[in-house]
NURO-302480 format. One record per atom (N, C-alpha, C, O): residue in one letter; x, y, z. Coordinates in pm, whole numbers, padded with zeros to 5 digits, always signed. Layout:
aXYZ
...
end
This chain:
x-01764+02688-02486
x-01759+02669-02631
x-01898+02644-02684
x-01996+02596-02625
x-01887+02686-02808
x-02060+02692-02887
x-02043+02532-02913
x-01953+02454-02883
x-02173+02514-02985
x-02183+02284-03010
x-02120+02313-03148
x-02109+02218-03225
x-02087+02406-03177
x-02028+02422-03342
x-01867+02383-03332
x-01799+02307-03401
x-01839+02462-03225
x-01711+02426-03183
x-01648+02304-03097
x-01536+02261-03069
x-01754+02279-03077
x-01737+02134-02993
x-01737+02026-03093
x-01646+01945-03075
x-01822+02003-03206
x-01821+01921-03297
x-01719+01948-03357
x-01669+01847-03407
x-01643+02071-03382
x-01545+02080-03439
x-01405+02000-03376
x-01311+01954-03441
x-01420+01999-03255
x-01316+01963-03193
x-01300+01837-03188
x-01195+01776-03204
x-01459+01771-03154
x-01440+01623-03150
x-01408+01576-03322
x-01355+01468-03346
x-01439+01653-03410
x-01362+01605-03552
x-01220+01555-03533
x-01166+01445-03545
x-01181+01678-03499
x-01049+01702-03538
x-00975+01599-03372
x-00870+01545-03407
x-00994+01580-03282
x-00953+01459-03229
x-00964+01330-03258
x-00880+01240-03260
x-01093+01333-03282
x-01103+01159-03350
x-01018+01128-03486
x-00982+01015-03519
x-00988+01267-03573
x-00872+01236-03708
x-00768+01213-03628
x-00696+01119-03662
x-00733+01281-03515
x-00610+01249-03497
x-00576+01070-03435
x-00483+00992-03449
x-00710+01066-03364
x-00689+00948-03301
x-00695+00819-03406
x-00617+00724-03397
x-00797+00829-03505
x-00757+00758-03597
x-00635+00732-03696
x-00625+00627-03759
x-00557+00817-03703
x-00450+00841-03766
x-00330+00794-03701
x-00226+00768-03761
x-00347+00782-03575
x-00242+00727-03480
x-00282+00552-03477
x-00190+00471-03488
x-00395+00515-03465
x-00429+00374-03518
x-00398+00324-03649
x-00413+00202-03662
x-00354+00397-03761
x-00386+00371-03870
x-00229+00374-03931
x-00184+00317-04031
x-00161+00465-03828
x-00020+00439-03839
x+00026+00320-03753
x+00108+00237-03794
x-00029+00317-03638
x-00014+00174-03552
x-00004+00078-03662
x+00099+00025-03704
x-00133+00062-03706
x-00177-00085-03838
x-00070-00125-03920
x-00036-00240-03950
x-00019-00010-03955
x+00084+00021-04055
x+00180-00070-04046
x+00207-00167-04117
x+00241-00014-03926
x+00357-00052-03858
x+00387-00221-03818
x+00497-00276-03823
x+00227-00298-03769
x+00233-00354-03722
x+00197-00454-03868
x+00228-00573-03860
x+00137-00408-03984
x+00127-00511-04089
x+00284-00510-04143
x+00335-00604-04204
x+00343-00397-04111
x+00536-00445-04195
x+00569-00515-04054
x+00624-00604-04119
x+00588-00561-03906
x+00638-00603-03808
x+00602-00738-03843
x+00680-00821-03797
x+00485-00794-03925
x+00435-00900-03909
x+00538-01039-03948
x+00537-01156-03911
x+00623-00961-04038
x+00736-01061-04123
x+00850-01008-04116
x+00928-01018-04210
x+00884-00935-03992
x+00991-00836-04033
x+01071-00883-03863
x+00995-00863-03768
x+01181-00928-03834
x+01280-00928-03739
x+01352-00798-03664
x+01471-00785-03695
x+01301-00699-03572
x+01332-00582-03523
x+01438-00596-03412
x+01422-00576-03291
x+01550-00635-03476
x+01733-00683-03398
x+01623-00764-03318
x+01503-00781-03338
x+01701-00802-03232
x+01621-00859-03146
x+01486-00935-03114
x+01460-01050-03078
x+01424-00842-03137
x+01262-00879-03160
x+01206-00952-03254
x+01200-00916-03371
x+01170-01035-03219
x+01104-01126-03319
x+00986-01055-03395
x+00930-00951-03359
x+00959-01130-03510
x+00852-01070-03595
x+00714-01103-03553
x+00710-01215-03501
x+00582-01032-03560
x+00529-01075-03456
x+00445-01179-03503
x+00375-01245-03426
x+00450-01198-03636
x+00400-01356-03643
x+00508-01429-03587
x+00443-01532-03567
x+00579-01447-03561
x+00686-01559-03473
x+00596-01547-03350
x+00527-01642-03313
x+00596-01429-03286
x+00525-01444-03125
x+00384-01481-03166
x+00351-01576-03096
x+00304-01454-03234
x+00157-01530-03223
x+00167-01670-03284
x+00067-01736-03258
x+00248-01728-03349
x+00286-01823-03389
x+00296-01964-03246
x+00245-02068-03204
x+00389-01876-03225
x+00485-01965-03095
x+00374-02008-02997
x+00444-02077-02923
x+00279-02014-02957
x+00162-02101-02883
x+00155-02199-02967
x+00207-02304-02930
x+00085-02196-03111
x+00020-02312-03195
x+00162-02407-03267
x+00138-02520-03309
x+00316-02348-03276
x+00406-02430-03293
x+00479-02506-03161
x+00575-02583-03158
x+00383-02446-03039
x+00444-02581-02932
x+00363-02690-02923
x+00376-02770-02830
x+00278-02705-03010
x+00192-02837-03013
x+00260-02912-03114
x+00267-03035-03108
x+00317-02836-03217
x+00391-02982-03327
x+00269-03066-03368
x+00249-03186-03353
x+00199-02979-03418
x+00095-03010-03546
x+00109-03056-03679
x+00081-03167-03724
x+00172-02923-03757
x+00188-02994-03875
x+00292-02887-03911
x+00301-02768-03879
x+00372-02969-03988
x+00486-02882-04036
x+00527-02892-04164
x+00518-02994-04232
x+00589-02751-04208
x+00619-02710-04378
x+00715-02764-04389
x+00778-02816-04297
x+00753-02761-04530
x+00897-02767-04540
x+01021-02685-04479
x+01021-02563-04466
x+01114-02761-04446
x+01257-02698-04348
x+01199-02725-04230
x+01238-02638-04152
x+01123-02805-04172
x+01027-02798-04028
x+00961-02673-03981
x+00943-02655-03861
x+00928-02594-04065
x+00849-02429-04062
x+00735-02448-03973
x+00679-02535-04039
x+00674-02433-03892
x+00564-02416-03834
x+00431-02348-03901
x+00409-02230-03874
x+00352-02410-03978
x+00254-02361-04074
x+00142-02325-04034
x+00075-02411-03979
x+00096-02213-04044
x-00085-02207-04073
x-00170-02282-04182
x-00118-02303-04291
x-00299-02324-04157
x-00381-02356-04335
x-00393-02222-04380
x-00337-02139-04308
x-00453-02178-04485
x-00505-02075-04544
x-00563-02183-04647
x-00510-02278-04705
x-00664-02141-04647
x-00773-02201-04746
x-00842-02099-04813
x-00945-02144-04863
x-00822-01948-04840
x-00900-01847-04909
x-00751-01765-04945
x-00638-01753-04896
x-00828-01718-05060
x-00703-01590-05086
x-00650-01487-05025
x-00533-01451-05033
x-00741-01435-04960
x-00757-01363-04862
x-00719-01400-04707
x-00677-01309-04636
x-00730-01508-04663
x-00718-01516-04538
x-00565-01460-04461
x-00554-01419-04345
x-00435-01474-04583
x-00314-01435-04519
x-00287-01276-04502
x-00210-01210-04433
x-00407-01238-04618
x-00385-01066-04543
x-00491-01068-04477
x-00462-00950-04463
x-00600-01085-04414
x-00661-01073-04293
x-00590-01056-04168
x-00577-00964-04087
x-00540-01197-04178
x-00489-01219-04071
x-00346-01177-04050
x-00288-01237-03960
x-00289-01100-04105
x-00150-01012-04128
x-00213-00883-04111
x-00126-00808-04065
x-00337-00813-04128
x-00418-00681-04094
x-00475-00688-03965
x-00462-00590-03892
x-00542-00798-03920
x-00606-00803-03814
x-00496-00794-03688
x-00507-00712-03596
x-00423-00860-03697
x-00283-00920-03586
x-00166-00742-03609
x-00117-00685-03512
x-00154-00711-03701
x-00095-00561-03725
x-00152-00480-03679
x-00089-00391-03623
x-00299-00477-03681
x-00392-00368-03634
x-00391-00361-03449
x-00364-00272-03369
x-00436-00505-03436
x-00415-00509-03257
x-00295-00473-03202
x-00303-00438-03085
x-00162-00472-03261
x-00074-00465-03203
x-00055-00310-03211
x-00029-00239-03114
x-00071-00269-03339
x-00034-00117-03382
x-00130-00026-03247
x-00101+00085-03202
x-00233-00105-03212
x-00342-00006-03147
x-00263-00015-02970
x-00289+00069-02884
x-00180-00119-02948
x-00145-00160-02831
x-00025-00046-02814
x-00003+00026-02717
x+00056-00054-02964
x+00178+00037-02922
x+00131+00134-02936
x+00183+00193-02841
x+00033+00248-03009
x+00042+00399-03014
x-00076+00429-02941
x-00139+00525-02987
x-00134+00364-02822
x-00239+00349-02709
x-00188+00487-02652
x-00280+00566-02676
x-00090+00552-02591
x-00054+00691-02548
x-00087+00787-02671
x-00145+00888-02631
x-00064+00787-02821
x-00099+00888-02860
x-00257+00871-02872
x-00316+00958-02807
x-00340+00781-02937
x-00503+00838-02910
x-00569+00832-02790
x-00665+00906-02765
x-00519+00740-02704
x-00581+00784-02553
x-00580+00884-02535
x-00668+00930-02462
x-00466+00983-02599
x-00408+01150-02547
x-00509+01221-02616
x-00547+01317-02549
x-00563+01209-02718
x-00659+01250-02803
x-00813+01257-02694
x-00882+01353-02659
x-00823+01135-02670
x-00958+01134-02594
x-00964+01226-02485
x-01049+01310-02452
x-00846+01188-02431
x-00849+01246-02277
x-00810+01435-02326
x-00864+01516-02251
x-00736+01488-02427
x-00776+01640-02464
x-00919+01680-02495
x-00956+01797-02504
x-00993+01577-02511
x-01127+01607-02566
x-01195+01639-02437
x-01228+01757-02425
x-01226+01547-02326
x-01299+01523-02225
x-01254+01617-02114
x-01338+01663-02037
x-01074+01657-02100
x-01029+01713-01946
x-01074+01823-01943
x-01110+01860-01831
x-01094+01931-02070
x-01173+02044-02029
x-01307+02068-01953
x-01332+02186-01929
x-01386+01986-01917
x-01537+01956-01911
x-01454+01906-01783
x-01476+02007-01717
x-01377+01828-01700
x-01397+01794-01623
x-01324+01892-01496
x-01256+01995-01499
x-01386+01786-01364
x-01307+01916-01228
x-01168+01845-01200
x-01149+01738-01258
x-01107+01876-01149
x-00965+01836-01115
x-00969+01727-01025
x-00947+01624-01088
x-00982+01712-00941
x-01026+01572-00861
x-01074+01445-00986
x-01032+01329-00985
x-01181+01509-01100
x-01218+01378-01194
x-01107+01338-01259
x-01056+01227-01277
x-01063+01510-01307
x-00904+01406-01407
x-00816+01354-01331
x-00770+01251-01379
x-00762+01390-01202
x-00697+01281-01151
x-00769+01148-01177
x-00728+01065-01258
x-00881+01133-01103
x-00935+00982-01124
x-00927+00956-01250
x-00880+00843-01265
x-00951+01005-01345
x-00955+00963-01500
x-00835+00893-01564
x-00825+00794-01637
x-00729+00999-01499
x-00578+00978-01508
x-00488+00875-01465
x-00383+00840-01518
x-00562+00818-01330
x-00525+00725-01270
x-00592+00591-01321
x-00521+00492-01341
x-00764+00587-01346
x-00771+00480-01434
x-00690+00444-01519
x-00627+00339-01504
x-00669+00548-01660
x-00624+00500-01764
x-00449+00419-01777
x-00412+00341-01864
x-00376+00467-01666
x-00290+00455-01626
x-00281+00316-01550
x-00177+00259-01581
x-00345+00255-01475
x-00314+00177-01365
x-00425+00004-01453
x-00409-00118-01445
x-00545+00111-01538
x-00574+00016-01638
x-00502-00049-01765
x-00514-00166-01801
x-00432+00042-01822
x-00335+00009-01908
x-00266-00112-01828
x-00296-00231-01839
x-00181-00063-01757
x-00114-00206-01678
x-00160-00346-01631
x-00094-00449-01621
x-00290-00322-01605
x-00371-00423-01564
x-00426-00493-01701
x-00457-00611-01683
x-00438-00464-01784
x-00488-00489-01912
x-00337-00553-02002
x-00350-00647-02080
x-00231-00502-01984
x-00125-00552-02012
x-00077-00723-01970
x-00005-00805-02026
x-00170-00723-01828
x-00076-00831-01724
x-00171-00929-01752
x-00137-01042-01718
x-00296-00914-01812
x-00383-00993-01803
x-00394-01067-01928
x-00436-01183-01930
x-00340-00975-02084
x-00302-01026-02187
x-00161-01102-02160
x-00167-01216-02207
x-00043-01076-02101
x+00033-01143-02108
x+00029-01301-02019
x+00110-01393-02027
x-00126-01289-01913
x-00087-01432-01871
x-00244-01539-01945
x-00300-01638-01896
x-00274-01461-02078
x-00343-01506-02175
x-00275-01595-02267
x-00315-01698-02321
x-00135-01521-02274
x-00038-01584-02392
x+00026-01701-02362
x+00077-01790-02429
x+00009-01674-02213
x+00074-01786-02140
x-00041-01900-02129
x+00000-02016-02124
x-00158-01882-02126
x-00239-01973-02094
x-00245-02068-02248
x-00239-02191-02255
x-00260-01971-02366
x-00299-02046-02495
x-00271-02163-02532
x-00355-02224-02598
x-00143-02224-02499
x-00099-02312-02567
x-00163-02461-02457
x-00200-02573-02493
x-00156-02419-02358
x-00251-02520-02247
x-00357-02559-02252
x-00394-02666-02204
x-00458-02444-02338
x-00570-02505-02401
x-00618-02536-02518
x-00722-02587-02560
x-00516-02494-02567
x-00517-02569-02752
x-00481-02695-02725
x-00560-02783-02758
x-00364-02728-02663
x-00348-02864-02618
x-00488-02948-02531
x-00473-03069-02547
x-00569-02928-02477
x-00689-02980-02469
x-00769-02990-02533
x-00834-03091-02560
x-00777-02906-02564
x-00918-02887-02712
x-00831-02985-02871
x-00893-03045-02959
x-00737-02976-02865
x-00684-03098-02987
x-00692-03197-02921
x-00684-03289-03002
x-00707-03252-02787
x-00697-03381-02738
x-00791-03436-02729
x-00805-03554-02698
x-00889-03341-02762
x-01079-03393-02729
x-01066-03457-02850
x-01146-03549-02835
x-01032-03467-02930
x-01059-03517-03047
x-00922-03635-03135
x-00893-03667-03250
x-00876-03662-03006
x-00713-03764-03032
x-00780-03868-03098
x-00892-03907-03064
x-00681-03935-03237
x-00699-04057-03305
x-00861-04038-03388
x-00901-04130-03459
x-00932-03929-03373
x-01039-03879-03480
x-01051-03810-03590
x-01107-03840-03695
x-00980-03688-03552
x-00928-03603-03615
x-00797-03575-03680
x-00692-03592-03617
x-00798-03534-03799
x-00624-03478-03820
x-00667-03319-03790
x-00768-03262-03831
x-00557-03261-03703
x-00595-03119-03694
x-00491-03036-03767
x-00370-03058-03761
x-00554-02932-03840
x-00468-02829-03856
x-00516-02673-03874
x-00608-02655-03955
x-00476-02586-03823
x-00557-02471-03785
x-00543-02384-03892
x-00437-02380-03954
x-00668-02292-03929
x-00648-02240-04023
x-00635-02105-03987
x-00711-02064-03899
x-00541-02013-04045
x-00472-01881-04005
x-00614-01799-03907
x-00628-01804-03785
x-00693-01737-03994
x-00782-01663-03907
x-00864-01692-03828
x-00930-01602-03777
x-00889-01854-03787
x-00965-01913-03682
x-00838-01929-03562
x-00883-01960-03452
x-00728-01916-03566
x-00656-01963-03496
x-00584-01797-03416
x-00516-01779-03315
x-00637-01710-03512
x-00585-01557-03439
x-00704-01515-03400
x-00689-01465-03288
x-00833-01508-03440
x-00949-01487-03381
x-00961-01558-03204
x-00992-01501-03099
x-00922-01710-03232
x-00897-01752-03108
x-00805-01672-03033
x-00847-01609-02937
x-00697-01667-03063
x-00577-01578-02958
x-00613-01456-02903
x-00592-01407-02793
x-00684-01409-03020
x-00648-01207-02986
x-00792-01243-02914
x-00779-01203-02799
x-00963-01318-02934
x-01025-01289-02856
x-00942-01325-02673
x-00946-01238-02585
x-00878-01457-02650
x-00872-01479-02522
x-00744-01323-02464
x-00753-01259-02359
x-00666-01309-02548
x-00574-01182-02483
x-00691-01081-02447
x-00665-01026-02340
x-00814-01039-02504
x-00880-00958-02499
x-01010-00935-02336
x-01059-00841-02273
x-01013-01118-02333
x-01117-01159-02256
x-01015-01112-02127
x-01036-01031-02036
x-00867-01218-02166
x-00817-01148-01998
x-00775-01048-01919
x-00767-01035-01797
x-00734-00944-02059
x-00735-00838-02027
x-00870-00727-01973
x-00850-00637-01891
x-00952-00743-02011
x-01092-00716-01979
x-01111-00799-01811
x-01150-00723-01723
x-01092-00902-01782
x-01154-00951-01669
x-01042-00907-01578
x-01068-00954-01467
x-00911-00828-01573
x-00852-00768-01495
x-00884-00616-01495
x-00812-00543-01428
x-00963-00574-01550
x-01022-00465-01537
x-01099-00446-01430
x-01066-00349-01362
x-01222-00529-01379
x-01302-00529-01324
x-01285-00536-01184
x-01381-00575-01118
x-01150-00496-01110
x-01135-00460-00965
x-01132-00329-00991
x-01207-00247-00938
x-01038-00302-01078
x-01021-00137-01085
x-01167-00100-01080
x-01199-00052-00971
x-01297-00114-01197
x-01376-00083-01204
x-01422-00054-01057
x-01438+00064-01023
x-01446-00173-00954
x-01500-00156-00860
x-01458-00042-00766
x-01535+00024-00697
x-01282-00026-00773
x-01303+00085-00645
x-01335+00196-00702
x-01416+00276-00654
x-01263+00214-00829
x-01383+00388-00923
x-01533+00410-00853
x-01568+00516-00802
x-01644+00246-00862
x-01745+00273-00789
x-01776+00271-00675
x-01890+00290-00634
x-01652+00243-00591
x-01682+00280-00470
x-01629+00402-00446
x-01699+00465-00367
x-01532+00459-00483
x-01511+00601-00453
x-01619+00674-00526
x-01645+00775-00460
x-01679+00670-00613
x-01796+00767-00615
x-01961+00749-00575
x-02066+00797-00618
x-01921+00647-00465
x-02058+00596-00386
x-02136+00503-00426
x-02214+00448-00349
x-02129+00478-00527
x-02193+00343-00564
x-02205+00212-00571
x-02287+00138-00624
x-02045+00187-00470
x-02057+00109-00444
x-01994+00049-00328
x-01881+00001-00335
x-02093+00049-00173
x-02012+00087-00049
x-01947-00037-00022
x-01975-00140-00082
x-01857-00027+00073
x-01805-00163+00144
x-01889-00237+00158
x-01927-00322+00077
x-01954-00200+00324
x-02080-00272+00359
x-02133-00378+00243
x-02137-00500+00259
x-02165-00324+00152
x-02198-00454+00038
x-02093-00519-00017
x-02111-00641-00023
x-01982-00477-00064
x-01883-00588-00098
x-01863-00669-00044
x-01849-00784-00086
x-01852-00617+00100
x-01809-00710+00255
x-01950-00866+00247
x-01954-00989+00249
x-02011-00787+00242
x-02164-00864+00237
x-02180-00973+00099
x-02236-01082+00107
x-02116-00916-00030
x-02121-00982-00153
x-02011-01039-00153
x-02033-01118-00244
x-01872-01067-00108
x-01741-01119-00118
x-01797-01282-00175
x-01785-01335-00286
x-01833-01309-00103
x-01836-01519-00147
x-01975-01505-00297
x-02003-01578-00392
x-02016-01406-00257
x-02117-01426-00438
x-02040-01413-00535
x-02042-01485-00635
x-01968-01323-00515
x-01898-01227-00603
x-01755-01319-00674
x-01709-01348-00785
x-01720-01343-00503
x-01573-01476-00572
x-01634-01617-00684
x-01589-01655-00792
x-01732-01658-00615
x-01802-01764-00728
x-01843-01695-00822
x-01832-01776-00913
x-01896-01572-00883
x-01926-01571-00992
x-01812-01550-01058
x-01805-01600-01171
x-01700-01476-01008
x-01565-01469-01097
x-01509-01612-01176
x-01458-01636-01285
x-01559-01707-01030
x-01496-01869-01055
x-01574-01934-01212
x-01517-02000-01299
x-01705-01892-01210
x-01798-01903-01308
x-01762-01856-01449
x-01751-01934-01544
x-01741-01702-01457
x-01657-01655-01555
x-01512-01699-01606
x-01477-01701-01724
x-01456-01723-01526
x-01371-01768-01580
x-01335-01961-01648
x-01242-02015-01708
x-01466-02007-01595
x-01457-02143-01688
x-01517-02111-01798
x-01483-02170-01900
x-01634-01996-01805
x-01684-01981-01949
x-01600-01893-02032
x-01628-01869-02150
x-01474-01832-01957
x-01421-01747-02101
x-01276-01861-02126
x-01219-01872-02235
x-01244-01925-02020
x-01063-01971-02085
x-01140-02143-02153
x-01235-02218-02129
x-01053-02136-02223
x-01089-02300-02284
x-01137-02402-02167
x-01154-02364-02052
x-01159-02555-02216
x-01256-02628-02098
x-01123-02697-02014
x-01106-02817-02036
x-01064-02654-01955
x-00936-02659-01898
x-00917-02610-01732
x-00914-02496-01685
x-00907-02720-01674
x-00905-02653-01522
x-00788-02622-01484
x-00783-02605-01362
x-00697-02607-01535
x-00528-02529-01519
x-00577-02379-01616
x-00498-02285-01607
x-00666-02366-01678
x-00680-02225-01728
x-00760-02150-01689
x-00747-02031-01716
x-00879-02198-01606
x-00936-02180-01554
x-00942-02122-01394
x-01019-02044-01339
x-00812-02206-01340
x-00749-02132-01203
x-00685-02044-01281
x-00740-01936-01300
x-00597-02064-01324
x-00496-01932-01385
x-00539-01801-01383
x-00468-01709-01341
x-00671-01785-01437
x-00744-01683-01462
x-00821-01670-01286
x-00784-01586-01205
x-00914-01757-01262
x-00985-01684-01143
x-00917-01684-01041
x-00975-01642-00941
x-00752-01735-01019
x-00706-01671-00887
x-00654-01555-00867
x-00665-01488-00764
x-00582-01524-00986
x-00551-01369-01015
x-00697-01287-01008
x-00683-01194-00929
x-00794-01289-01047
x-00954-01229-01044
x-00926-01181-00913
x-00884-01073-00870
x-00977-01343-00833
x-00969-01310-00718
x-00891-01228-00561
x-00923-01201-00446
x-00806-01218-00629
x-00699-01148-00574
x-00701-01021-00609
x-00687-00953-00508
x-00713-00958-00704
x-00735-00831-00756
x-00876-00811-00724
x-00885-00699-00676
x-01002-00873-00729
x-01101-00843-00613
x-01052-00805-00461
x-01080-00690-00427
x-01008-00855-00401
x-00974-00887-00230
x-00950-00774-00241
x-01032-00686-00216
x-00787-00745-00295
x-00728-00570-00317
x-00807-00484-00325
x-00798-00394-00242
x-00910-00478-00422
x-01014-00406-00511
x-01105-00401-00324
x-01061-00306-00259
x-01169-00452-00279
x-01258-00469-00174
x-01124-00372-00047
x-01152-00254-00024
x-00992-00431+00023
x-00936-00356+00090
x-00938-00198+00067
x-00973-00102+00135
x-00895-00212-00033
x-00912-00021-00093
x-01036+00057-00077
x-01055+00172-00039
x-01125-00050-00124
x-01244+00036-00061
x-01242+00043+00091
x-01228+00158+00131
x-01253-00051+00187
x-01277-00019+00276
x-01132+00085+00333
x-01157+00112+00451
x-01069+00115+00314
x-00942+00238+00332
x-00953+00398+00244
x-00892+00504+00255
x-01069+00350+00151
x-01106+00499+00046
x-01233+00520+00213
x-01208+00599+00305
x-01310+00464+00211
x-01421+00487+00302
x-01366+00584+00500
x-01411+00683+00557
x-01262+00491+00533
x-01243+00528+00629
x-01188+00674+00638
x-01210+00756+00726
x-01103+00688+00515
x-01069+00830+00472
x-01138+00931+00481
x-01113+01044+00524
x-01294+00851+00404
x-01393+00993+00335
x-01437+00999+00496
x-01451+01117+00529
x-01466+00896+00620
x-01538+00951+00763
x-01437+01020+00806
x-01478+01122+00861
x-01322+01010+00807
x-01240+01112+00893
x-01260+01282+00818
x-01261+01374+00899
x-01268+01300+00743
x-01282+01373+00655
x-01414+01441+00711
x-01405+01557+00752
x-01514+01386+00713
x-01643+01448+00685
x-01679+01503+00903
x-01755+01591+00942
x-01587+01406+00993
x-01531+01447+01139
x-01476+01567+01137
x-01488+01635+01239
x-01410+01615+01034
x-01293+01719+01041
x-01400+01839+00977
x-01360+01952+00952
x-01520+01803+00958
x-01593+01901+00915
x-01593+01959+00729
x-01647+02059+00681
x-01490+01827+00647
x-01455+01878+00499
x-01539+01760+00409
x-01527+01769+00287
x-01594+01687+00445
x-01620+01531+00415
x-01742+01628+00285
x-01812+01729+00291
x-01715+01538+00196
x-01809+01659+00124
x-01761+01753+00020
x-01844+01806-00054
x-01622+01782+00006
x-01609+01898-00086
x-01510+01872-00164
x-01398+01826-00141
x-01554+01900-00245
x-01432+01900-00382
x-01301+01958-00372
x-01293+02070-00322
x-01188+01896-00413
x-01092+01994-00362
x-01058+02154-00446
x-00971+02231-00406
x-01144+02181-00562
x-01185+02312-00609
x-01223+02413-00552
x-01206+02528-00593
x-01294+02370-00420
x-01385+02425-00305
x-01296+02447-00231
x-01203+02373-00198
x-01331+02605-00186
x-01284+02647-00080
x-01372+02574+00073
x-01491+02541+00080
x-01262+02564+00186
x-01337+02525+00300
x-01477+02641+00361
x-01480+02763+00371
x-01561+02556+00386
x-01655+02725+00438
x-01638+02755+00559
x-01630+02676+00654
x-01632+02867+00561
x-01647+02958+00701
x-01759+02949+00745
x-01854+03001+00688
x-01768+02888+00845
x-01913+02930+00941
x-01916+02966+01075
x-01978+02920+01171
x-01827+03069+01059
x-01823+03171+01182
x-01898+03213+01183
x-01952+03226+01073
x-01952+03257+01276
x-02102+03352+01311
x-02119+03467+01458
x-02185+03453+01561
x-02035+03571+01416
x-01994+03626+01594
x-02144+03659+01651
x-02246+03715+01611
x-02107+03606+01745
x-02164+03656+01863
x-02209+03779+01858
x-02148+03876+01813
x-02429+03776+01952
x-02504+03857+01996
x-02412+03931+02060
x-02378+03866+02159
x-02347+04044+02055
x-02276+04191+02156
x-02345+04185+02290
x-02296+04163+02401
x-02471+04209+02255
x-02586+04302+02385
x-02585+04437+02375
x-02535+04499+02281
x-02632+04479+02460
x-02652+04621+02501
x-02511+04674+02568
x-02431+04766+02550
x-02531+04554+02662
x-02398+04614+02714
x-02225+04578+02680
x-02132+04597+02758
x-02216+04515+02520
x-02117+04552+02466
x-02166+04640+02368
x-02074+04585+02308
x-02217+04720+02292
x-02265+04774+02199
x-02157+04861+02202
x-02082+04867+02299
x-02145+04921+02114
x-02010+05072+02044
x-02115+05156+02131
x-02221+05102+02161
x-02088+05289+02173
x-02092+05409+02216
x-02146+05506+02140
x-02071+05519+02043
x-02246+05589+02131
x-02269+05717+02003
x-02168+05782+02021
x-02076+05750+02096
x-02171+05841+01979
x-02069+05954+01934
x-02165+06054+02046
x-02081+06098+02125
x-02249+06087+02071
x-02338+06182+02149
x-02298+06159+02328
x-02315+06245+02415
x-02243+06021+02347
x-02267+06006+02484
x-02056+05984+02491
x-01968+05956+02572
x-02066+06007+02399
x-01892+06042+02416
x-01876+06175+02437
x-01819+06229+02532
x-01917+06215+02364
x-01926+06430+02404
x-01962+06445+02536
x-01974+06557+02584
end
């Protein structure tokens, strides 16, 4: 394709991909107050962390936010609609990206590509949901730092800024095994050194994770034993991607794309003289 047509294309994917976010938003600013049978509205679920502390309550015992600006209740009814809208229609613009990029790539990449986005989604899922679980454990600390000083009461968009960043942080820090075997299957990052980095590597996770979950040492394991564990995995796989690629490269294929044909390197054999074909002269 000419760059005329390529810009053209990446237009017309990114409208689409925006448009699938923008219907997400949509969806998720009417879900915000809205009961779906069953399903709670999803201010009830972002709610439900900061109403198990029994802070401060409205009339009928309502579980309240402050809002102190005019603005702050549609912020935070756009912001909380938008993350969610982008969570549910994540298959249609991912699909967008990945039509943009699979042409350009070899078949072996889109598998890998395919399998990231796939096995990341899930991991990114598991890591927000034991975020949601963590929240209310450290709001309850962080209001206690300040018992008999303070009257607390949270105000709508400091209190979803808090949430959606930590769903974000933990979902992100369960990323980072996957990351690793991607770089070890494309060499960059061998066993031999993981094997070698394992105890750096586990303390710095331990590290990260007191600086991203509140100052809480029940949130703080929560987060770096799962890390750690999805490291260990992350480290086994490599060393089982590795042993693969030596048997492989024994068998004489170690090395080739599976696009690639195997090569022939037959090479017959010097004849001599005395296998040589016959003239035609000494046949007569």
């Amino acid at each position: 394709m000419a760059l005329r047509d390529h810009l053209r294309e990446f237009r017309n994917r990114l409208g689409f991909a925006l448009l699938f976010l923008l219907c997400g938003g949509a969806f998720g600013f009417f879900w915000f107050s809205t009961d779906l049978g069953p399903i709670p509205s999803l201010g009830d679920i972002v709610l439900r962390p900061y109403c198990q502390l029994e802070l401060t309550r409205g009339p009928d015992e309502q579980c309240l936010l402050l809002q102190t600006g005019p603005l702050d209740a549609f912020m935070t009814r756009f912001k909380v609609g938008l993350a969610a809208g982008a969570v549910l229609t994540a298959p249609g613009w991912l699909y967008q990206i990945w039509a943009f990029l699979a042409p350009g790539l070899r078949r072996i990449e889109r598998r890998l590509a395919l399998a990231f986005v796939t096995i990341g989604s899930v991991l990114f899922a598991a890591g927000a949901v034991l975020a949601y679980l963590v929240v209310p454990r450290g709001l309850t600390l962080l209001i206690h730092l300040g018992e008999n000083v303070f009257s607390t009461q949270f105000r709508g968009s400091e209190y979803i800024n808090f949430v959606l960043v930590m769903l974000f942080a933990f979902g992100v820090s369960f990323l980072l095994p996957l990351l690793v075997v991607m770089l070890n299957r494309i060499g960059m990052l061998p066993y031999d050194k993981l094997k070698h980095w394992r105890r750096g590597i586990i303390f710095a996770l331990c590290v990260f994770s007191a600086f991203v979950t509140p100052p809480d040492p029940l949130s703080m394991i929560a987060l770096a034993v799962p890390m750690t564990l999805l490291f260990e995995t992350a480290i086994q796989i490599s060393r089982i991607q590795e042993r693969r690629k030596q048997r492989r490269e024994q068998h004489g294929t170690g090395g080739l794309s599976p696009d690639e044909p195997t090569p022939n390197e037959y090479v017959a054999a010097d004849s001599g003289p005395e296998h040589s074909p016959r003239s035609t002269d000494d046949i007569t």
